[in-house]
C-alpha positions as CSV (number, residue, x, y, z in Angstrom):
1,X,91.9,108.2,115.2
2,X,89.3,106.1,116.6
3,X,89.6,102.7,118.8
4,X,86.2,101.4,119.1
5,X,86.1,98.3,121.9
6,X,83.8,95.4,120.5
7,X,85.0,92.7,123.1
8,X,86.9,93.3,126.4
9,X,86.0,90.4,128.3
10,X,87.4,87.0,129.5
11,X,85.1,84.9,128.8
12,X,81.0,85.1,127.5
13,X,77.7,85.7,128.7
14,X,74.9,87.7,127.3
15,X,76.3,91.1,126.3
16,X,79.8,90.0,126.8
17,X,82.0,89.5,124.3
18,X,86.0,88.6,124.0
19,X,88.9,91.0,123.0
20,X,88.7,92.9,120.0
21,X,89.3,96.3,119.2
22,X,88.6,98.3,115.9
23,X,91.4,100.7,115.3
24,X,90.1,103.4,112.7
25,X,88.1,101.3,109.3
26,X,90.5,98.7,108.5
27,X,92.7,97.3,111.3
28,X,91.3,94.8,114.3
29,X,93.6,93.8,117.4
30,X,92.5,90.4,118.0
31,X,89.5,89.0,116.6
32,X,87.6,87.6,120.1
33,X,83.9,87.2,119.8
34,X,83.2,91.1,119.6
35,X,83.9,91.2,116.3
36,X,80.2,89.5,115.7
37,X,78.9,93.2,116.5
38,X,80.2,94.8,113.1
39,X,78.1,94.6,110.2
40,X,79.5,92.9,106.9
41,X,80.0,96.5,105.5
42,X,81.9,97.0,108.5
43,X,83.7,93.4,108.1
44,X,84.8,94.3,104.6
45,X,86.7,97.3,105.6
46,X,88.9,95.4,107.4
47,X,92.3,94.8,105.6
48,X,94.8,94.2,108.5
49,X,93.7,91.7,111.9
50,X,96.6,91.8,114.5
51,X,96.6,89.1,116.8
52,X,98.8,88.9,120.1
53,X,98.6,84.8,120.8
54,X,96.8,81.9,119.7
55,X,93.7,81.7,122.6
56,X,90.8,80.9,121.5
57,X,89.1,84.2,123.1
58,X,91.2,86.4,121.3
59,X,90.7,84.5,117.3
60,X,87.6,83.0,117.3
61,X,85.5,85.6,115.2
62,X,88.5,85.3,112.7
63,X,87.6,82.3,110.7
64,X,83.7,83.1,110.6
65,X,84.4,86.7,109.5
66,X,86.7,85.6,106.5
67,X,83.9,82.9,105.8
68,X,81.2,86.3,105.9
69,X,83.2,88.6,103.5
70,X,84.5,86.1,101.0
71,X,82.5,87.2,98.3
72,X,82.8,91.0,99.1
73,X,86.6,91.0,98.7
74,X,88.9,91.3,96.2
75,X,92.0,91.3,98.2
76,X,93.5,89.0,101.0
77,X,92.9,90.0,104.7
78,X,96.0,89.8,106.0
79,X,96.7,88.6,109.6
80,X,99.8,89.5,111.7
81,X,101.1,87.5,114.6
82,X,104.3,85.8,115.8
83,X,105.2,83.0,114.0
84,X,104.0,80.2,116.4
85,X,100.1,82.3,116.7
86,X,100.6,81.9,112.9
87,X,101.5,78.2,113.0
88,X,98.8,77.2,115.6
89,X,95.6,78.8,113.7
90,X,97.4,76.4,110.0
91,X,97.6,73.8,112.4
92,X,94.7,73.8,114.5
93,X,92.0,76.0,112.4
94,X,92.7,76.5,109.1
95,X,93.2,72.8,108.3
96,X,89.9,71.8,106.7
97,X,89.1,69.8,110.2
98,X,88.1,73.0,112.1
99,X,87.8,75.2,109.1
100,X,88.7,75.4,105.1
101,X,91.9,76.4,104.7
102,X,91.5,80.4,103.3
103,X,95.1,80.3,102.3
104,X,94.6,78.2,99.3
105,X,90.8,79.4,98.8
106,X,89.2,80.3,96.2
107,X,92.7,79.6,94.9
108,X,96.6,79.4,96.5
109,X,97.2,82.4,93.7
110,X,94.6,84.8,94.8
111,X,93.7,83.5,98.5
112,X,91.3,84.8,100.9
113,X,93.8,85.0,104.3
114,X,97.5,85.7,104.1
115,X,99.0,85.2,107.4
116,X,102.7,87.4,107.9
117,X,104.9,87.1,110.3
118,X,105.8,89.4,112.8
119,X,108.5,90.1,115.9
120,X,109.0,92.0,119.1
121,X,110.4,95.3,118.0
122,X,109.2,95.3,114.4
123,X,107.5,98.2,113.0
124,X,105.1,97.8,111.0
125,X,102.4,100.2,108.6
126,X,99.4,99.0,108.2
127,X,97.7,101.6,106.1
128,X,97.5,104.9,107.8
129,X,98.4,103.3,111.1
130,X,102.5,102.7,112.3
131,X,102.3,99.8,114.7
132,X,105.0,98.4,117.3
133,X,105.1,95.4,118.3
134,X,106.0,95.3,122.2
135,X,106.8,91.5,124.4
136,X,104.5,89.8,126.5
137,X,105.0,87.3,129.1
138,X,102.0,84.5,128.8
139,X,101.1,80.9,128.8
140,X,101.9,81.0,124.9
141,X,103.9,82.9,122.7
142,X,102.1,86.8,122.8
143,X,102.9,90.2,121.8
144,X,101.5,93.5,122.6
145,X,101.1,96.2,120.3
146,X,101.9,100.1,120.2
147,X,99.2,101.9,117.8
148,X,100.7,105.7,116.6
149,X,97.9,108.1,117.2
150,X,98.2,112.4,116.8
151,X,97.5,112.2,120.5
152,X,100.7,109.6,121.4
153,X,100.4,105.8,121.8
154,X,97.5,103.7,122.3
155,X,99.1,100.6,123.9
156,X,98.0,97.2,124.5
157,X,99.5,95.0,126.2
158,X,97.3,91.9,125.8
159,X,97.2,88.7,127.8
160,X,100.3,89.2,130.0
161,X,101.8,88.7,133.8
162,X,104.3,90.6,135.1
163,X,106.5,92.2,132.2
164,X,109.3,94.5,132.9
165,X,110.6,94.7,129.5
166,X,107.0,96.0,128.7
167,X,107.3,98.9,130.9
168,X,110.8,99.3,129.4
169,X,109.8,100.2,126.2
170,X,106.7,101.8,126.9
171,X,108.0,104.5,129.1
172,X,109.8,105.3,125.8
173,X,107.0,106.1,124.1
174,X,104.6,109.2,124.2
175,X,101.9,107.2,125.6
176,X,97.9,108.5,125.4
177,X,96.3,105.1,126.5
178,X,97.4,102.1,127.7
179,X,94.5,99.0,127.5
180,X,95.8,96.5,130.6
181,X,94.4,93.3,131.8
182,X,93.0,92.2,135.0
183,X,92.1,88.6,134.4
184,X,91.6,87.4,137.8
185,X,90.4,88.5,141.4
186,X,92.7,88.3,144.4
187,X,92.0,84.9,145.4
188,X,92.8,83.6,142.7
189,X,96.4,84.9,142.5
190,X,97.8,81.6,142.0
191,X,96.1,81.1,139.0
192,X,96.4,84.2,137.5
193,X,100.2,84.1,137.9
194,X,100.8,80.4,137.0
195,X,98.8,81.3,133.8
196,X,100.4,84.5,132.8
197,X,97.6,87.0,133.8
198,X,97.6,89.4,135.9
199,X,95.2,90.3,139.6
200,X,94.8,93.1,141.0
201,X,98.2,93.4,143.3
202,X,100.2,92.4,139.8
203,X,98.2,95.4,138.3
204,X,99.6,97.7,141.2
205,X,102.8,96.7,141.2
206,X,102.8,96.7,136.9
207,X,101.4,100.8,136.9
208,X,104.2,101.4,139.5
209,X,106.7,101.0,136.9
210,X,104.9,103.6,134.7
211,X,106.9,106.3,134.6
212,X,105.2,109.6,136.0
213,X,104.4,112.8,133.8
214,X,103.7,116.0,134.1
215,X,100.3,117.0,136.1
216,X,97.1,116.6,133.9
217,X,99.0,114.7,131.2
218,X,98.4,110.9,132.8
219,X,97.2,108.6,130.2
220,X,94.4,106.9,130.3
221,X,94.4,103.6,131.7
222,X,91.6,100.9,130.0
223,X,91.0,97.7,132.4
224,X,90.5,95.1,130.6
225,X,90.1,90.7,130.2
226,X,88.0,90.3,133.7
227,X,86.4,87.4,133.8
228,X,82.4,87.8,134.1
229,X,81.7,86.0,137.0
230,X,84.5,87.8,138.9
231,X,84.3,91.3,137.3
232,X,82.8,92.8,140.2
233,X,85.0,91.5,142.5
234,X,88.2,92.8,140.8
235,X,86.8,95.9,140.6
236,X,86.1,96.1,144.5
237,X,89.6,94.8,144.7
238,X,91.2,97.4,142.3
239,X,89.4,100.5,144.1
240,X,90.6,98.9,147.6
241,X,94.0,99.3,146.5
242,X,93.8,103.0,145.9
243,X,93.9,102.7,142.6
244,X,91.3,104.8,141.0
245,X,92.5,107.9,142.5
246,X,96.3,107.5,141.6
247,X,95.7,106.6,138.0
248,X,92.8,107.5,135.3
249,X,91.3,104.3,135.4
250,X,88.6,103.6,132.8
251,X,87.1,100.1,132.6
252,X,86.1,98.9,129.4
253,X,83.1,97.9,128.0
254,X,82.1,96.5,124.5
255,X,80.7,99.8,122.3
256,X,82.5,102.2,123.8
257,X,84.5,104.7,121.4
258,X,88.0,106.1,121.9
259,X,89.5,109.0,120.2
260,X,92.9,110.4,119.8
């Protein structure tokens, strides 16, 4: 199985691009501003978009890509989120204000969006993938996802502070890579915690509650969500800490390809 990262950022500039990930042909995990970078054959292949909250970084290619593949499709793409993710993009996108409502277009009977409904603990299969959805702790209501691959789970835990249920449920699992953010620097702890992210002392103490495994079996760990104008920074902050020689660290950039 292949993850492919369009967009791991927290905000833009020029060759940056918000959180999105491509999980094999058909299924995205949040529909940030990477998702520009596919091309419409590419768009059209995607059947399933799983979103973990409502920010604007993580849904704003989801309206324009429906609007791009609406006449190359002859099903509805369906979009997974918790109920109130679900409620916030009828209220504040799909309301012909922001956008035309795709859930009644070209026609309530045969639309192009169907937007299902989702919980912490379901499981779901999304064509050849078998998803679970894991909590989150963040400004708004979030989720993070578990994606079944031959190799064990490819985890993310999306926008989220400090989470031990998280770490509950994921030392359950068989886990290959787990994709965690790093939203903010040091000095701007404050802000990170106040707005359910995490900096780099969170991320320490979070990966201490990773359960160990047997030697040359660590997981991979993908660093994700730093802002642009701090990225440097955290990463100065995160190999200060020791952290790149206790865990596999990988830090993510848009175009890089995973495989499991």
């Amino acid at each position: 199985m292949k993850v492919r990262v369009l967009g791991c950022s927290g905000a833009i500039a020029r060759q940056v691009r918000t959180t999105a990930f491509l999980i094999g042909e058909s299924l995205l995990v949040d529909a940030g501003t990477g998702v520009g970078d596919l091309t419409l054959d590419e768009l059209a292949r995607v059947d399933h978009v799983l979103l973990t909250h409502s920010h604007l970084d993580h849904v704003a290619a989801l309206p324009l890509m429906l609007d791009s593949v609406a006449g190359r499709r002859r099903q509805p793409v369906c979009v997974h989120a918790l109920p109130e993710t679900l409620e916030a993009l009828r209220r504040h996108v799909f309301n012909h204000e922001i956008w035309p409502d795709f859930e009644r277009i070209p026609s309530p009977e045969r639309p192009l969006l169907r937007l299902e409904p989702l919980a912490v603990g379901d499981q779901l299969m999304l064509g050849p993938h078998r998803i679970e959805i894991l909590p989150a702790r963040h400004a708004v209501p979030a989720v993070g996802y578990a994606v079944e691959t031959p190799q064990g789970a490819w985890v993310f835990g999306g926008d989220s502070g400090r989470n031990p249920a998280f770490w509950q449920r994921v030392n359950q699992l068989p886990l290959a890579m787990l994709v965690i953010e790093t939203a903010f620097s040091q000095r701007e702890a404050a802000l990170a915690r106040l707005s359910g992210h995490l900096c780099p002392a969170d991320l320490a103490t979070e990966l201490a509650q990773l359960d160990s495994v047997p030697s040359g079996k660590q997981p991979l760990i993908g660093i994700t969500h730093t802002k642009p104008d701090q990225a440097a920074l955290i990463r100065s902050e995160i190999a200060g800490l020791g952290l790149e020689q206790r865990y596999r660290l990988v830090w993510l950039e848009a175009g890089q390809v995973f495989e499991f």
